[in-house]
C-alpha positions as CSV (number, residue, x, y, z in Angstrom):
1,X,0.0,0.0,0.0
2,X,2.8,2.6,1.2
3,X,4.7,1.8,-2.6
4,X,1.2,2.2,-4.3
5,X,0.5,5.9,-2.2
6,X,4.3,6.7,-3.2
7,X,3.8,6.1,-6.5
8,X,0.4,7.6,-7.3
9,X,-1.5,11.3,-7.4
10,X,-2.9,10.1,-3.6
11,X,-0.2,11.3,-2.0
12,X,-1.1,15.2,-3.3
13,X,-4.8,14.5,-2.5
14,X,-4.2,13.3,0.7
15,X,-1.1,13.9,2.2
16,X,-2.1,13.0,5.6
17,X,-3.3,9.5,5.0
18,X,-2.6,6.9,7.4
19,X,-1.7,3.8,5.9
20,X,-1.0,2.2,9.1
21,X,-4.3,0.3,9.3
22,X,-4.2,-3.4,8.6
23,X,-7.7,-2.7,6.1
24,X,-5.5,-1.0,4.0
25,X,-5.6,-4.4,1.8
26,X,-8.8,-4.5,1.8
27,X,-9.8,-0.9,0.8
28,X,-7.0,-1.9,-2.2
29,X,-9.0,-4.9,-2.9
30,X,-12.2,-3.5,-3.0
31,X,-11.1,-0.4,-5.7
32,X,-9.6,-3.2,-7.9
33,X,-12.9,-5.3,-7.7
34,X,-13.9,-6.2,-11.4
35,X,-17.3,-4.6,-10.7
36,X,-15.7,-1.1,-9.8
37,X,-13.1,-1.5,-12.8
38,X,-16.3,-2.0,-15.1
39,X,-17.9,0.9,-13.8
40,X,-15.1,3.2,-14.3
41,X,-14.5,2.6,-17.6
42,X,-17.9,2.7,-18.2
43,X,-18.1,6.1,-17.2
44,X,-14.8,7.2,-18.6
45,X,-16.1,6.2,-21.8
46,X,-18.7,8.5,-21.7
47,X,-16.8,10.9,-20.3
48,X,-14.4,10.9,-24.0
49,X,-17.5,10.6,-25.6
50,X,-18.5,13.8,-24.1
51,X,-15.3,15.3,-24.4
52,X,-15.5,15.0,-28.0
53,X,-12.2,13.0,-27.9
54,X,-11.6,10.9,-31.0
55,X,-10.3,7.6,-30.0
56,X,-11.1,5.0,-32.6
57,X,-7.5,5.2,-33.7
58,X,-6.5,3.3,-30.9
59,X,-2.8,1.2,-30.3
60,X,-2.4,-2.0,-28.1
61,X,0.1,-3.1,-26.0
62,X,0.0,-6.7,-23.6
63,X,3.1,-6.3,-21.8
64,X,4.0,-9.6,-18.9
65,X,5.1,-8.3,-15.6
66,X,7.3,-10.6,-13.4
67,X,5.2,-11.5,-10.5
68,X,5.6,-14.7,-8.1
69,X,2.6,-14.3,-5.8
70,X,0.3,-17.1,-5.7
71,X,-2.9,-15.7,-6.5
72,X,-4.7,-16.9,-9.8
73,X,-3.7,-14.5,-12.5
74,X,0.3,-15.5,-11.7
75,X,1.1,-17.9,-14.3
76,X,4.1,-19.4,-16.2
77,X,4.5,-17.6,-19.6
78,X,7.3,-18.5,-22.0
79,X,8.8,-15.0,-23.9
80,X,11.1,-16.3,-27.0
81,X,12.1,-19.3,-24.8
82,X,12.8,-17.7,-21.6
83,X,10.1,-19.6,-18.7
84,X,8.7,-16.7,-16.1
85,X,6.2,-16.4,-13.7
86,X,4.2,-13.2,-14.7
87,X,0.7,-11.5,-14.8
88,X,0.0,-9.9,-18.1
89,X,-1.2,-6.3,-18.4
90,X,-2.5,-4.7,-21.5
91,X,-3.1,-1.0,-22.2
92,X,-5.7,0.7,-25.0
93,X,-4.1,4.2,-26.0
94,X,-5.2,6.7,-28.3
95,X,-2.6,6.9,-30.7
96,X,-2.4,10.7,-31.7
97,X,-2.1,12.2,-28.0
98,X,-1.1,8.9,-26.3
99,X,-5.0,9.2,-23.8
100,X,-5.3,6.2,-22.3
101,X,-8.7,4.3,-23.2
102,X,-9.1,1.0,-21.0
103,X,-6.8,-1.3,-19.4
104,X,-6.7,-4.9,-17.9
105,X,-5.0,-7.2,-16.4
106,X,-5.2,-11.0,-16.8
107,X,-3.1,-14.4,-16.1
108,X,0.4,-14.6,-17.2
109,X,0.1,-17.2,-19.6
110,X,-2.6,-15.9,-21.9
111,X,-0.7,-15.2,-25.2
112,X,-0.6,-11.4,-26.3
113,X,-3.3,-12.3,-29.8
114,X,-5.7,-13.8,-27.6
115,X,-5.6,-10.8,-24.9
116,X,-7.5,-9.4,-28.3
């Protein structure tokens, strides 16, 4: 949690948040529920949509990250021979201005056409 605050806009927002609580996890957990992620994008889509942004010329990109955690998207994945553990993210950008559109993460060992 205190690497995820570090890294993000949070830390400007709220610069006297506590992360000392144990529920930390599962205030994490809850933001990255599939429901909430659905409803985001849902309503960021409108939002471009509104915005009269443009971004049917979109650009791709499933990228694997190293990750040994046993959870269930942590999988073996085999890059040009070499074996990893990894979780594979892929991002949706508009190509012009580089806006991101959508993004999603799935299991490590889902080949980047299929992530399609």
């Amino acid at each position: 949690a205190e690497d995820w605050y570090q890294s993000s806009y949070c830390r400007y927002l709220f610069p006297e948040a506590d992360l000392s609580s144990q529920r930390i996890s599962e205030l994490l957990e809850q933001l990255g529920s599939e429901e909430n992620w659905r409803l985001f994008f849902k309503a960021y889509i409108h939002w471009l949509d509104q915005s009269g942004i443009d971004y049917r010329k979109i650009i791709i990109d499933s990228t694997g990250l190293p990750n040994s955690i046993h959870f269930p998207l942590t999988a073996v994945s085999n890059h040009n021979g070499k074996i990893s553990n990894e979780i594979r993210l892929i991002f949706v950008v508009e190509e012009e201005i580089g806006l991101p559109v959508f993004m999603r993460y799935v299991q490590g060992s889902i080949v980047d056409i299929s992530t399609l």
